[in-house]
Backbone as a printed PyTorch tensor [residue, N CA C, xyz], in Angstrom:
tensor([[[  0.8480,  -1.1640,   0.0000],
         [  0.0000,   0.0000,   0.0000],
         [  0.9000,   1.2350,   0.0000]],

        [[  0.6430,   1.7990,  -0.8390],
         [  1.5740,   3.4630,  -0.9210],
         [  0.8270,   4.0190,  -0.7660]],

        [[  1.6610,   5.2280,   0.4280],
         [  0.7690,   6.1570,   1.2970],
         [  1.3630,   7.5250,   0.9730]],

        [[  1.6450,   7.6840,   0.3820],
         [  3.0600,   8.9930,   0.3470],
         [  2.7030,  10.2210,   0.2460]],

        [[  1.4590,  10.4700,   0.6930],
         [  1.2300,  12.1070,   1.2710],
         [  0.7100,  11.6440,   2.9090]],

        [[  0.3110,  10.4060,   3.4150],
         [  0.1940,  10.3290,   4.8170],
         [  0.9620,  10.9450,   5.7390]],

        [[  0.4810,  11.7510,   6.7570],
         [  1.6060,  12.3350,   7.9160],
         [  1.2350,  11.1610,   9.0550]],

        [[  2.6550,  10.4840,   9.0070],
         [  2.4540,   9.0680,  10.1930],
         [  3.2200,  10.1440,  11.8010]],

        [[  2.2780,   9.6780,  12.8370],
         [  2.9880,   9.9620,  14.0870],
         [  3.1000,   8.7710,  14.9360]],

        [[  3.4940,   9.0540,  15.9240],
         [  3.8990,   8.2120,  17.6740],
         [  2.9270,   8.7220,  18.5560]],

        [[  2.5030,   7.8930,  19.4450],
         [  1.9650,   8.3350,  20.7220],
         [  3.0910,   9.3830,  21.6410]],

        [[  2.7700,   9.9320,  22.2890],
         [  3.8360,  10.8370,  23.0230],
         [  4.1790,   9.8710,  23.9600]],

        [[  3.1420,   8.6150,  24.4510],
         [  3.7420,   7.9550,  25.5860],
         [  4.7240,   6.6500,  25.0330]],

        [[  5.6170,   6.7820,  23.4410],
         [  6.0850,   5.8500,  22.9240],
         [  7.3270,   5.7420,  23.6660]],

        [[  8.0800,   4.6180,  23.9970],
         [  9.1020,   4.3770,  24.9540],
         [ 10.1570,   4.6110,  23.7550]],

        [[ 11.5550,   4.9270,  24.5130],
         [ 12.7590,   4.9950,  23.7320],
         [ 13.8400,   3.8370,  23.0540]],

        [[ 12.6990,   2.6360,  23.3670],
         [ 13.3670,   1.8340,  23.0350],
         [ 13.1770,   1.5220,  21.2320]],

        [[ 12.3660,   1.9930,  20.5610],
         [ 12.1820,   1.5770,  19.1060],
         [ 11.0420,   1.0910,  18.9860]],

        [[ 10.4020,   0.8820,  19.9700],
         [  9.1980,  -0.5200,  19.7690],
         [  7.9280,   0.5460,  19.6530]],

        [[  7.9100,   0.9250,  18.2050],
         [  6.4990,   1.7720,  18.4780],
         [  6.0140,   1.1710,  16.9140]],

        [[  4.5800,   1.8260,  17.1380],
         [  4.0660,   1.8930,  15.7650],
         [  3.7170,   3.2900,  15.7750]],

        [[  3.2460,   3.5780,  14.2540],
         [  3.2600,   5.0220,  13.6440],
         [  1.3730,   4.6290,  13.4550]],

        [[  0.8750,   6.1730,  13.0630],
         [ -1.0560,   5.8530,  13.0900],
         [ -0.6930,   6.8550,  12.1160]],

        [[ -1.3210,   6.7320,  10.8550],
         [ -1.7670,   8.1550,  10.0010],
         [ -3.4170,   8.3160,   9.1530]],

        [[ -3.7510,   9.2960,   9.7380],
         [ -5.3770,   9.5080,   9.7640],
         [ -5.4950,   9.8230,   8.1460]],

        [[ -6.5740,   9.0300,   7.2030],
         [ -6.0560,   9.2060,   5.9600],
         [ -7.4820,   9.9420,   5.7780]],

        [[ -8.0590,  10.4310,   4.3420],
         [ -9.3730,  10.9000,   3.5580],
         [-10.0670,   9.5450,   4.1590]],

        [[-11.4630,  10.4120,   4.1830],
         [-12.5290,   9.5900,   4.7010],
         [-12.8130,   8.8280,   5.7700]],

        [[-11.9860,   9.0980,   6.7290],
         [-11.5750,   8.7770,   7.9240],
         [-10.8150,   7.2330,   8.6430]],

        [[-10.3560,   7.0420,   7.3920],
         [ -9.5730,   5.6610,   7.5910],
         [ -8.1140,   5.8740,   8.0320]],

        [[ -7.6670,   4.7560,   8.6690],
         [ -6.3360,   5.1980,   9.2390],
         [ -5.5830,   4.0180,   9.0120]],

        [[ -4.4470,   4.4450,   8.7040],
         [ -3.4840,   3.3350,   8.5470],
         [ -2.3820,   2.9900,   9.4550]],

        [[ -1.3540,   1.7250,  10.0050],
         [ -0.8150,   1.5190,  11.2130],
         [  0.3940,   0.9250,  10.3840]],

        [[  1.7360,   1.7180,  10.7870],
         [  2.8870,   0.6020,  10.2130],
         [  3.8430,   0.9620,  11.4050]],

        [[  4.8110,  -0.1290,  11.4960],
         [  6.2100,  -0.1340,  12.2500],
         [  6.9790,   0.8000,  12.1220]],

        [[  7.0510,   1.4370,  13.0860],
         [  8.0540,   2.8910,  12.9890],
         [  9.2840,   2.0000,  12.7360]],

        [[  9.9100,   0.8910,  13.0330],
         [ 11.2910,   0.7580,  12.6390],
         [ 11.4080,  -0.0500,  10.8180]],

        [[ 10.6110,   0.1580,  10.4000],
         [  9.8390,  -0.5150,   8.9970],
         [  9.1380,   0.2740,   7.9100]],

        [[  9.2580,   1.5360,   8.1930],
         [  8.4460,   2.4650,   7.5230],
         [  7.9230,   2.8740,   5.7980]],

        [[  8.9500,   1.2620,   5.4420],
         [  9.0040,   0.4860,   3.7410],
         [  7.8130,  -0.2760,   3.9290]],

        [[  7.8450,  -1.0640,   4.4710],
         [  7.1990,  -2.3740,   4.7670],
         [  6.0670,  -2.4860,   4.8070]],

        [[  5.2910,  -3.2330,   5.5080],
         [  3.5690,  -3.4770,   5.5920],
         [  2.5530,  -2.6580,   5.8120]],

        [[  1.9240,  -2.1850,   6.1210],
         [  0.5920,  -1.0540,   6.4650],
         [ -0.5790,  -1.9910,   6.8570]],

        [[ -1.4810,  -1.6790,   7.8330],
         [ -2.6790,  -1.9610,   7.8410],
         [ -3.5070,  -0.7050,   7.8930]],

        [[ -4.5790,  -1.2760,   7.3040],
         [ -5.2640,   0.3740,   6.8180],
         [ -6.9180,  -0.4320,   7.6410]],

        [[ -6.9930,  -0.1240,   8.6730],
         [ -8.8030,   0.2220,   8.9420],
         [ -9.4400,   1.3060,   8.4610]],

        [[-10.8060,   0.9740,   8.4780],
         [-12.2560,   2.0010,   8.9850],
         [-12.1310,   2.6440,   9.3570]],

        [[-13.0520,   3.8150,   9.4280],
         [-13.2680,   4.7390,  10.9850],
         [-13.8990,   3.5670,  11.9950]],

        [[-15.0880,   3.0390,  11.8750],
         [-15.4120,   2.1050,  12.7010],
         [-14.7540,   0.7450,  13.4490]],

        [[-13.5240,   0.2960,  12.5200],
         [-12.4480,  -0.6110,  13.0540],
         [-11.6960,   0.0360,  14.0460]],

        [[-11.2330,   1.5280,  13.7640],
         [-10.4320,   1.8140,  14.5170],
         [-10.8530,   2.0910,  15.7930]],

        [[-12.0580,   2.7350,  15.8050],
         [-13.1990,   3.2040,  16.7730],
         [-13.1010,   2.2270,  17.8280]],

        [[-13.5770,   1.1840,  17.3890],
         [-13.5460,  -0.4310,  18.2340],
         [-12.3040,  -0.7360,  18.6000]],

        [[-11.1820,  -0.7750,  18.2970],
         [ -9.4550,  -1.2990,  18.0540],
         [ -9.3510,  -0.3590,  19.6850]],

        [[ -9.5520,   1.1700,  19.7630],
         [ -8.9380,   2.1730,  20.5130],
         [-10.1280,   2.1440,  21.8740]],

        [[-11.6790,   1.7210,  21.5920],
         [-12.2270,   1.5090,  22.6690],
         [-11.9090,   0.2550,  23.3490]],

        [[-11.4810,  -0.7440,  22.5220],
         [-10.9300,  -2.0740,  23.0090],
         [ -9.9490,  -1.7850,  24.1810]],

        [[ -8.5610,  -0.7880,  23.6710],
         [ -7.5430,  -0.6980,  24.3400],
         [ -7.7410,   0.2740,  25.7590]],

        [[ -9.1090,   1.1600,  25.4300],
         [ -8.8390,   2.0330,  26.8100],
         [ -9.9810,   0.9880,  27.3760]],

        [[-10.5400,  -0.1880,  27.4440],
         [-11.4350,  -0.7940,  28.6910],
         [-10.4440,  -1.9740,  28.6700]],

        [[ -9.4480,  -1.9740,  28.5830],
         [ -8.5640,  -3.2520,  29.2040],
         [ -8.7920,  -4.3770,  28.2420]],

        [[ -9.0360,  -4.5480,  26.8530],
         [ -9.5800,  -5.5070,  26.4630],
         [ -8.1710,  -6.2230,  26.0930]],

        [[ -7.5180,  -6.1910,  25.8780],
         [ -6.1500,  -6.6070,  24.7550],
         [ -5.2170,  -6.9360,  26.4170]],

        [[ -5.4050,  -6.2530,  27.2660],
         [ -4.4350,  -6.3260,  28.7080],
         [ -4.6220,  -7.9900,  28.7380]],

        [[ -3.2700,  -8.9250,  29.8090],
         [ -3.1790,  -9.9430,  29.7730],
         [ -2.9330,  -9.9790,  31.2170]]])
């Protein structure tokens, strides 16, 4: 997937170790997710509604182990 006007960022709470992923909010409200240390490589591109679910998942503990 070529994205090449996407502006990809970091969470501010991304640790210094490398281990992040990048989020870039695309037209029509879809967003795409790739490996900040990979930034050639794979993409996943959700919904607005995937992501919606993905980010309410993560703030009620759903993904926690």
């Amino acid at each position: 997937m070529d994205l090449p006007d996407a502006k990809w960022f970091k969470s501010t709470r991304s640790g210094a170790n490398g281990n992040c992923v990048e989020v870039a909010f695309l037209a029509g409200g879809e967003v795409a997710v790739r490996d900040s240390k990979d930034p050639d490589g794979p993409k996943l591109r959700f919904t607005a509604a995937e992501w919606a679910a993905f980010v309410g998942g993560a703030k009620d503990g759903e993904f926690d182990s």
